[in-house]
Backbone as ProteinMPNN parsed JSONL, in Angstrom:
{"seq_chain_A": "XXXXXXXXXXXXXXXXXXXXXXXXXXXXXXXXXXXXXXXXXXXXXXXXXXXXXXXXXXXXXXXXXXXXXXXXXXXXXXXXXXXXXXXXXXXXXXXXXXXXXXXXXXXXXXXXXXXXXXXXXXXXXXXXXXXXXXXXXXXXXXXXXXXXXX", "coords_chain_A": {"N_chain_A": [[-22.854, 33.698, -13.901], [-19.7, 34.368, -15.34], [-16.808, 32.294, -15.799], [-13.782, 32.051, -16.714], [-12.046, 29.841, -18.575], [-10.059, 29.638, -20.235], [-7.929, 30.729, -19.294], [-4.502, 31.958, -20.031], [-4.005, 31.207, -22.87], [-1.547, 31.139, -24.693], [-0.287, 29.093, -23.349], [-1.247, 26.668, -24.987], [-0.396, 25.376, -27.06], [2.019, 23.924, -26.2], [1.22, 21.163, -24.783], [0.449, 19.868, -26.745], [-0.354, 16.39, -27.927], [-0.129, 15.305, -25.505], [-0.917, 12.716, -24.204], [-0.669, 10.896, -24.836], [2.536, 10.304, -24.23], [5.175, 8.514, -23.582], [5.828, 6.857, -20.737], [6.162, 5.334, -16.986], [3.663, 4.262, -14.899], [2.501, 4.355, -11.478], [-0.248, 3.618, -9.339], [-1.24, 4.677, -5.895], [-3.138, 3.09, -2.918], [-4.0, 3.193, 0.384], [-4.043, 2.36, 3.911], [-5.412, 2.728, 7.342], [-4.911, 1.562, 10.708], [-5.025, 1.084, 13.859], [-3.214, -0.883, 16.203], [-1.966, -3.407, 18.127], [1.235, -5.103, 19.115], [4.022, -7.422, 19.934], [7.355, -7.933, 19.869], [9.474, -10.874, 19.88], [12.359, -12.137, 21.808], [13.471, -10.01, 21.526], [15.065, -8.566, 23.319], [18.647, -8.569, 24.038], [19.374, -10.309, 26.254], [17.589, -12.393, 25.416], [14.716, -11.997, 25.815], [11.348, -10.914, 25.506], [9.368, -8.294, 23.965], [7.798, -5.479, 25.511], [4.045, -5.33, 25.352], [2.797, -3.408, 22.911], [1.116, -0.671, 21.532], [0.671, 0.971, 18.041], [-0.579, 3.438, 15.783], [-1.05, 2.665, 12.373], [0.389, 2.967, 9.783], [-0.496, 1.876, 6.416], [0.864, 1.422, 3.2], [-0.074, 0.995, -0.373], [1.811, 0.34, -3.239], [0.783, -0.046, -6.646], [0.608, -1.552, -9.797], [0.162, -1.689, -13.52], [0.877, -4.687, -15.419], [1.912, -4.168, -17.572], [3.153, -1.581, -17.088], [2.24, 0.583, -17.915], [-0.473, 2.305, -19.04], [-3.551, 1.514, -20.073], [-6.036, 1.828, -22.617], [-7.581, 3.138, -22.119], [-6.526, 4.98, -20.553], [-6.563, 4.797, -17.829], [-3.851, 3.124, -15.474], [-4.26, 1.584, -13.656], [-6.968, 0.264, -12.215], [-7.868, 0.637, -9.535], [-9.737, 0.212, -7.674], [-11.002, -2.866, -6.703], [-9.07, -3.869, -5.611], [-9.037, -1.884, -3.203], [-10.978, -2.577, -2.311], [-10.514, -4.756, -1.317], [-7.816, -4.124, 0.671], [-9.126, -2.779, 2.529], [-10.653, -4.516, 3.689], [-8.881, -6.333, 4.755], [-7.466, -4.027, 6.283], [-9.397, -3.625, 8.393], [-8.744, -6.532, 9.475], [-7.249, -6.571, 11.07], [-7.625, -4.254, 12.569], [-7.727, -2.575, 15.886], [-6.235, -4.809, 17.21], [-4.014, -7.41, 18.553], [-1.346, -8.126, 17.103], [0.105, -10.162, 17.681], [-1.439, -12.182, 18.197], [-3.15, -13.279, 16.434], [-3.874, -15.783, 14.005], [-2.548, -16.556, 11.569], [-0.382, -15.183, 11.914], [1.061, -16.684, 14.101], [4.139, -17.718, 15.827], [5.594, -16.138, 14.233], [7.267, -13.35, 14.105], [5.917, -10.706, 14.387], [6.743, -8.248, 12.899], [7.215, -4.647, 11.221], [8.477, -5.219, 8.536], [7.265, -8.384, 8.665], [4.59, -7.953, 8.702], [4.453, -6.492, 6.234], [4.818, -8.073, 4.362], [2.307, -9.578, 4.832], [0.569, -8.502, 4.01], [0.855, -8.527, 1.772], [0.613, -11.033, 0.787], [-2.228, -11.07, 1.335], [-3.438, -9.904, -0.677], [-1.916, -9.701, -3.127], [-3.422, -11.773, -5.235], [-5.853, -10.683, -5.756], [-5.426, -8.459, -6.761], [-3.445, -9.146, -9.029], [-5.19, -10.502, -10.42], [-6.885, -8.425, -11.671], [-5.458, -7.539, -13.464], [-3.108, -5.968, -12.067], [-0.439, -5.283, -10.649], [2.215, -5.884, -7.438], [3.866, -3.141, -6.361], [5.211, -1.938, -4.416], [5.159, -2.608, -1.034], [4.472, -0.353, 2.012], [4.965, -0.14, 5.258], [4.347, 1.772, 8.073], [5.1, 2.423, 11.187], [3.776, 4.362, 13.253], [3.902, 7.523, 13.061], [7.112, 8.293, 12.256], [8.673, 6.055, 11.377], [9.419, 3.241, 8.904], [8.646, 0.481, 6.815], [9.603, -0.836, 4.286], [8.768, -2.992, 1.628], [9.577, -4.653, -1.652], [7.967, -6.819, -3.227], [9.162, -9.84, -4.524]], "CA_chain_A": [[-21.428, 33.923, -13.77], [-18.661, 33.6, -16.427], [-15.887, 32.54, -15.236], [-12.197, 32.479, -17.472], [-12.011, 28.553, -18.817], [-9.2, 29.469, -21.07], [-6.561, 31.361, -18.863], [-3.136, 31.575, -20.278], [-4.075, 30.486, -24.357], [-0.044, 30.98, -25.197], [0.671, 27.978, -23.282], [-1.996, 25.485, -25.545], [0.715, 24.187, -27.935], [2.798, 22.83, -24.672], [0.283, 20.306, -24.54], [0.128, 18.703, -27.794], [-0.149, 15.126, -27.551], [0.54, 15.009, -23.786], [-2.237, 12.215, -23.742], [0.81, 9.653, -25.787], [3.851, 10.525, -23.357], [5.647, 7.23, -22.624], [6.185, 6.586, -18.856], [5.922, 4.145, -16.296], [2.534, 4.555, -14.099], [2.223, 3.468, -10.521], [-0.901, 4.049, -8.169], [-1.379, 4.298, -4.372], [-3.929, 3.096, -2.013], [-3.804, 3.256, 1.733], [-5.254, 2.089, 4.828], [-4.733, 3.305, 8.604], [-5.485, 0.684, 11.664], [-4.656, 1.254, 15.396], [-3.078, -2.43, 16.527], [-0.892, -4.053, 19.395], [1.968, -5.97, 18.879], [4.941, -7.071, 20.289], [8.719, -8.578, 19.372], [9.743, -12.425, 20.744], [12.917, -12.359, 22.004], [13.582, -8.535, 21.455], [15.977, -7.68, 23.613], [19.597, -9.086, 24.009], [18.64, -11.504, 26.564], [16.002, -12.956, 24.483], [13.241, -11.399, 26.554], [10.454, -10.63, 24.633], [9.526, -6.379, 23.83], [6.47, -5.402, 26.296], [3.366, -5.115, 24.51], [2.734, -1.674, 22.763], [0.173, -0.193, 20.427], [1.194, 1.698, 17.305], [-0.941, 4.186, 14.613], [0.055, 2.161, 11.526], [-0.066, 3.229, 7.929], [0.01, 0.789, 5.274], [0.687, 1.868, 1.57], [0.402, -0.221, -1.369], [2.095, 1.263, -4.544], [0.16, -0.733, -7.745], [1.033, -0.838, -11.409], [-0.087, -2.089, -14.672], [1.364, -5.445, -15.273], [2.855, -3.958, -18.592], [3.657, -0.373, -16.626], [2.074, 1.649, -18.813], [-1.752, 2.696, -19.101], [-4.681, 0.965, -21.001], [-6.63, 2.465, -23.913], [-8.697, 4.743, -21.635], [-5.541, 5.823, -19.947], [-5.996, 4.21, -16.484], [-2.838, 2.363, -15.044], [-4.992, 0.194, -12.796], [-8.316, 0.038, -11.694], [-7.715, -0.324, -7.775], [-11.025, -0.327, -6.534], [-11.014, -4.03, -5.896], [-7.889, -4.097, -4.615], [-8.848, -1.278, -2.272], [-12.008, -2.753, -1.14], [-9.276, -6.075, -0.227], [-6.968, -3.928, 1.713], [-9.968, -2.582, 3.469], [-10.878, -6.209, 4.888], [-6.897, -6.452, 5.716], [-7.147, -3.295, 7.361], [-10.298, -4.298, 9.414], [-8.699, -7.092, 10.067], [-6.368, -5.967, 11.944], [-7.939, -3.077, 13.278], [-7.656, -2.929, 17.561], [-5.966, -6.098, 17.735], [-2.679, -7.951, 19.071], [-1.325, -8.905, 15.926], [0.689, -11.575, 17.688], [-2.392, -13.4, 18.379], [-3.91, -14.002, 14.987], [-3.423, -17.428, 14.1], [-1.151, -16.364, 11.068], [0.764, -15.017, 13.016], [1.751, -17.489, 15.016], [5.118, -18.299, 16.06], [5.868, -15.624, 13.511], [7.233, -11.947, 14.625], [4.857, -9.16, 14.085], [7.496, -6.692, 12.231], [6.708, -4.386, 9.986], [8.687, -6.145, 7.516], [6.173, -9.52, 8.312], [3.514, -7.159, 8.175], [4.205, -5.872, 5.048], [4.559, -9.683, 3.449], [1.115, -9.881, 5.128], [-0.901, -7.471, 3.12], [1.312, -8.947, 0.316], [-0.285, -12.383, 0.652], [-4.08, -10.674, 1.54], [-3.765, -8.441, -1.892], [-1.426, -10.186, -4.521], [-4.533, -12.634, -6.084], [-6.926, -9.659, -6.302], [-4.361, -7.595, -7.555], [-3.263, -10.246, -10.653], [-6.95, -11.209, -11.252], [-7.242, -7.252, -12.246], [-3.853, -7.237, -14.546], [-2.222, -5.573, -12.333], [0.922, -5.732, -9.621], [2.043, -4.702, -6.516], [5.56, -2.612, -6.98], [5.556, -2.057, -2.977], [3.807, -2.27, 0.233], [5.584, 0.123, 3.251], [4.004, 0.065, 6.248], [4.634, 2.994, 8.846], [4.896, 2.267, 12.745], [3.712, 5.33, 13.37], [4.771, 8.769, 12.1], [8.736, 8.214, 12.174], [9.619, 4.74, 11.141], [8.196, 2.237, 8.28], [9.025, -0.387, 6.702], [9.319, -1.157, 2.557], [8.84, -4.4, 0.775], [9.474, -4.576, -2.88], [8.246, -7.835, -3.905], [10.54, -10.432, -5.554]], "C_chain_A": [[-20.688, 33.321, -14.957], [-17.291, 33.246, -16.367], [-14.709, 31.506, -16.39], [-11.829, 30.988, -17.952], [-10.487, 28.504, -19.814], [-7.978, 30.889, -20.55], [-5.59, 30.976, -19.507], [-3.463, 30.76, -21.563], [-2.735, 30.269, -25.091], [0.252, 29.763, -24.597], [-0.239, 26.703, -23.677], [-1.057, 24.509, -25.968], [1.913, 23.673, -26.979], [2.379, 21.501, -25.061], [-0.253, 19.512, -25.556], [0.49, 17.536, -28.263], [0.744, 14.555, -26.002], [-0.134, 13.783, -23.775], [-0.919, 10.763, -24.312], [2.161, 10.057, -25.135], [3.522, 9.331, -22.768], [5.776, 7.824, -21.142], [5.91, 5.368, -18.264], [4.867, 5.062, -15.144], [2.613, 3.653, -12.912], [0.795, 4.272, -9.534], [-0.495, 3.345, -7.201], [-2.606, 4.077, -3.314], [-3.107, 3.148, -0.551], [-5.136, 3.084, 2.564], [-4.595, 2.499, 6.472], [-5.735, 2.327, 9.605], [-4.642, 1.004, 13.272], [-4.047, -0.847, 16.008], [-1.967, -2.053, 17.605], [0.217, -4.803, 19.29], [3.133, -6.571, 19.972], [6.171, -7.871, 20.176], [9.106, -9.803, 19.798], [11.293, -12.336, 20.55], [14.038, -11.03, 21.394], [15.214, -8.274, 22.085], [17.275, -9.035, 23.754], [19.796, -10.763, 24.82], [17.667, -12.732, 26.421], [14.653, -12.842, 25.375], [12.574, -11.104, 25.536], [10.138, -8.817, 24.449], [7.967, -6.712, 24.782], [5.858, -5.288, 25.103], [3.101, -4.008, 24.332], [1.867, -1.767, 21.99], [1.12, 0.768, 19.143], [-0.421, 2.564, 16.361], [-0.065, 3.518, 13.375], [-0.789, 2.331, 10.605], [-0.029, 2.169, 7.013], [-0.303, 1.664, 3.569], [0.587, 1.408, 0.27], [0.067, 0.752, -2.556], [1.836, 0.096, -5.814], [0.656, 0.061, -9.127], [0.174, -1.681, -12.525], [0.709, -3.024, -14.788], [2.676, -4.982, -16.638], [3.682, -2.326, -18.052], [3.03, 0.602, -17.146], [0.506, 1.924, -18.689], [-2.43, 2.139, -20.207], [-5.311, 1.928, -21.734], [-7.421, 4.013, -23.329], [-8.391, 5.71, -20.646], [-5.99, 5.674, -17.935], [-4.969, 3.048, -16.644], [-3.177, 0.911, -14.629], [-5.914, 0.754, -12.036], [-8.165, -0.278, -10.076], [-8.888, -0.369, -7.407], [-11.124, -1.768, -5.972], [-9.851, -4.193, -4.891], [-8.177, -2.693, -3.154], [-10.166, -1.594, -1.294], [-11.58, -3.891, -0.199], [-8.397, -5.188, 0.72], [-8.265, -3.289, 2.666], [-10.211, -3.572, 4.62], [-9.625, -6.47, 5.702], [-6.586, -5.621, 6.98], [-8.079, -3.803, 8.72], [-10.022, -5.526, 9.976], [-7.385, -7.338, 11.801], [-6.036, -4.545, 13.161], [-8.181, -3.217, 15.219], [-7.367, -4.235, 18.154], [-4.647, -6.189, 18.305], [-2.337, -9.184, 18.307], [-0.503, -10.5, 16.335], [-0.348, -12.712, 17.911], [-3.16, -13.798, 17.501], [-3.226, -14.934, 14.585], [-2.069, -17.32, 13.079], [-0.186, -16.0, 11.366], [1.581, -15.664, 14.28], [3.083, -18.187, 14.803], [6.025, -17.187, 14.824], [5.739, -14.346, 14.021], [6.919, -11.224, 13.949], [5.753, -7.977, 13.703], [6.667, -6.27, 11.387], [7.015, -5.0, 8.89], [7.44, -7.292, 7.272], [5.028, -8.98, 8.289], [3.233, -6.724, 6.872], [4.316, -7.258, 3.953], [3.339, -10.176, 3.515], [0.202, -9.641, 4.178], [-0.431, -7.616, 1.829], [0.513, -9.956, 0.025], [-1.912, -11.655, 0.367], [-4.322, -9.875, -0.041], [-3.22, -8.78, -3.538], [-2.616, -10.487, -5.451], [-5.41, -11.317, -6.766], [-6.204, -8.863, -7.372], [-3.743, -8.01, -9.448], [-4.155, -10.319, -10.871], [-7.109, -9.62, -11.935], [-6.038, -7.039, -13.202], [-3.01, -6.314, -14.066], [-0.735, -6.063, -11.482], [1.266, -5.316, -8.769], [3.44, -4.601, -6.364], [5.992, -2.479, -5.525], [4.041, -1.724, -2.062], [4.953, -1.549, 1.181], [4.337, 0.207, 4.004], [5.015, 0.801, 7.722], [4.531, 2.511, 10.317], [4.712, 3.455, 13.213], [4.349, 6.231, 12.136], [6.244, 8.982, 11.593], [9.341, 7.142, 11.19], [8.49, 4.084, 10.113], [9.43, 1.379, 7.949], [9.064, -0.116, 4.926], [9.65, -2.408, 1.821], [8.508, -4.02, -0.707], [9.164, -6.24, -3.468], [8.896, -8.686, -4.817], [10.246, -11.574, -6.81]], "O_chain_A": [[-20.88, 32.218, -15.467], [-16.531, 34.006, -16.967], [-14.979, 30.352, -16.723], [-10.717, 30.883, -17.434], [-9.922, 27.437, -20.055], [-7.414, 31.714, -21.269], [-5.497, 29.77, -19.733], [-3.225, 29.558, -21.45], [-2.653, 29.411, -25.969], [1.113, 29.134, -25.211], [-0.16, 25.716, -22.946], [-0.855, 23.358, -25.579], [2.7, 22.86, -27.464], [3.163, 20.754, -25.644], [-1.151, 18.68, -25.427], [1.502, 17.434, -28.956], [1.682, 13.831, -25.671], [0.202, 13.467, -22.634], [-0.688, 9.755, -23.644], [3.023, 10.072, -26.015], [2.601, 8.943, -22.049], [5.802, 8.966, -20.683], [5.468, 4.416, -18.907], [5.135, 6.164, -14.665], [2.755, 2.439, -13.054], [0.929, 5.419, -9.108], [0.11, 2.276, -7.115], [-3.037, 5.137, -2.861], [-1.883, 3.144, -0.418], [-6.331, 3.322, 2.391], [-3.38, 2.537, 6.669], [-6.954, 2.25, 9.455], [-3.413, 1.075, 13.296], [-4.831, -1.796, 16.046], [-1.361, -1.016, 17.872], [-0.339, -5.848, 19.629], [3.04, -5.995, 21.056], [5.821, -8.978, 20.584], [8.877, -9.5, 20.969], [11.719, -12.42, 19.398], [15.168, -11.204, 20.938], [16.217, -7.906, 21.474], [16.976, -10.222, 23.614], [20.146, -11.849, 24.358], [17.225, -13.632, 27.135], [13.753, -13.678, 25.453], [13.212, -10.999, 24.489], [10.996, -8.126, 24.998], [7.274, -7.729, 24.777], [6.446, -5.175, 24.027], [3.062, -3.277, 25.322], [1.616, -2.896, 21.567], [2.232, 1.198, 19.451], [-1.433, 1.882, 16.525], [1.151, 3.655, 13.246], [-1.987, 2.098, 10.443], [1.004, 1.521, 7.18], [-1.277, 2.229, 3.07], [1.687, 1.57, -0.26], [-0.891, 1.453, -2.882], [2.763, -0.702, -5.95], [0.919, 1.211, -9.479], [-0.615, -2.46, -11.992], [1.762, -2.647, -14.275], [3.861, -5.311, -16.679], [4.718, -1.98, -18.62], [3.369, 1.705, -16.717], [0.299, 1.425, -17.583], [-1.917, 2.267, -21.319], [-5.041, 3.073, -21.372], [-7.675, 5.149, -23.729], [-9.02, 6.611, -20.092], [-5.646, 6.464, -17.056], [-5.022, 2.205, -17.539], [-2.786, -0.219, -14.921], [-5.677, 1.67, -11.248], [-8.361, -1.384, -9.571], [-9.088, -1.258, -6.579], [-11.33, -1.871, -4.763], [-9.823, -4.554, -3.714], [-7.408, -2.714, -2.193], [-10.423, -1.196, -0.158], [-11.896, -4.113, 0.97], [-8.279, -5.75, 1.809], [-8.05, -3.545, 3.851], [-10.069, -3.53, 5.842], [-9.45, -6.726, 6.894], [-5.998, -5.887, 8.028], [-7.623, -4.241, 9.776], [-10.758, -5.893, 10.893], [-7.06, -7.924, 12.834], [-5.175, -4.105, 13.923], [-8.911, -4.118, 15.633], [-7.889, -4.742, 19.147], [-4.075, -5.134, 18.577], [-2.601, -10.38, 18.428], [-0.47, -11.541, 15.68], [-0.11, -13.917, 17.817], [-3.922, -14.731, 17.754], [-2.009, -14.983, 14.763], [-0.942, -17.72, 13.372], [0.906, -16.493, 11.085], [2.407, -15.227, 15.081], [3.273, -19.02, 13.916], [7.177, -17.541, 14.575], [4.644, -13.925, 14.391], [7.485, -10.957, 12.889], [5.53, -6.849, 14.141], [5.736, -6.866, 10.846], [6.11, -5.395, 8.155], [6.76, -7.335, 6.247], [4.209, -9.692, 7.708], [2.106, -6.58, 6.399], [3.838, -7.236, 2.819], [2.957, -11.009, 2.693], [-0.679, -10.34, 3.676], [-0.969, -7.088, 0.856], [-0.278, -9.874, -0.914], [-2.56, -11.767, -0.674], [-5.39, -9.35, -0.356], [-3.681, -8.432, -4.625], [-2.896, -9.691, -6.346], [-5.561, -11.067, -7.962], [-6.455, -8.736, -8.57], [-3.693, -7.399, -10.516], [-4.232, -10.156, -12.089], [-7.614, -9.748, -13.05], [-5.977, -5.885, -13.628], [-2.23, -5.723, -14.813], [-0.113, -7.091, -11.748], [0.918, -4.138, -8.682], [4.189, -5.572, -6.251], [7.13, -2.88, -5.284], [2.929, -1.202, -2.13], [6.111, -1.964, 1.202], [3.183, 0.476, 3.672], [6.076, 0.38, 8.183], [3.383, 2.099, 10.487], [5.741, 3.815, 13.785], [4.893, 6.019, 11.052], [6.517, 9.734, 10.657], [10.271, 7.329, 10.405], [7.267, 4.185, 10.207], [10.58, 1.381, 8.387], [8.49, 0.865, 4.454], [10.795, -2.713, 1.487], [7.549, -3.328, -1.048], [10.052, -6.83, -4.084], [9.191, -8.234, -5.923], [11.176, -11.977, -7.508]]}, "name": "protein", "num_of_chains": 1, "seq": "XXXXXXXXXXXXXXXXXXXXXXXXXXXXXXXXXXXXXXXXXXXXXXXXXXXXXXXXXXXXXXXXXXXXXXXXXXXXXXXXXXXXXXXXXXXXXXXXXXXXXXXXXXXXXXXXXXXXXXXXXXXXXXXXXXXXXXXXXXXXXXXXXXXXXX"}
């Protein structure tokens, strides 16, 4: 079979020196965990929220510490950092996040969730040169959260 490698030859010279176009580069990993949580002093009364489960996304948007792409035109290398949010996710996978010790005395939002996987991911993240531009983490399909580190 021979199949057509050079469709459309009028639009080559487009494309000269695309490979040197400034920009700013960010990747994305993600991880998905099933967990339990629930609010302290939730409702108006300061009752606490019953306990619920959620489907929760977590996203972490990574950059290049300078923004830009290295010699061989990756941004950032996430694999380490994605085999760390892995452990993050697993660690959190079918649990009741209010009962992990870090979590103690400390409400299980997404917001403190998403400072969570800030702490579990920063180090790895700097030890590779690069940074993390945001983490959002999803309570399901509707609602998330977004931390821009400061």
């Amino acid at each position: 079979m021979n199949f057509d490698q050079n469709a459309h030859p009028e639009l080559i010279p487009l494309f000269a020196g695309f490979q040197t176009q400034s920009g700013r580069f960010e990747v994305r990993i993600q991880g998905r965990f099933e967990a339990s949580h629930y609010l302290y002093k939730y409702f108006p009364d300061g009752s606490d929220e019953p306990l619920h489960g959620h489907s929760w996304l977590v996203e972490v948007t990574l950059a290049n510490v300078s923004n830009g792409v290295r010699e061989d035109g990756i941004a950032f290398d996430y694999l380490a950092a994605r085999k760390r949010l892995d452990q993050l996710v697993d660690r959190l996978e079918h649990v009741v996040i209010n009962n992990l010790p870090e979590f103690k005395g400390i409400n299980p939002t997404s917001e403190n969730i998403a400072r969570w996987f800030h702490a579990g991911l920063k180090n790895e993240v700097l030890h590779d040169g690069g940074k993390i531009v945001s983490i959002r983490i999803h309570e399901g399909p509707e609602n998330s959260a977004l931390f821009h580190p400061g």
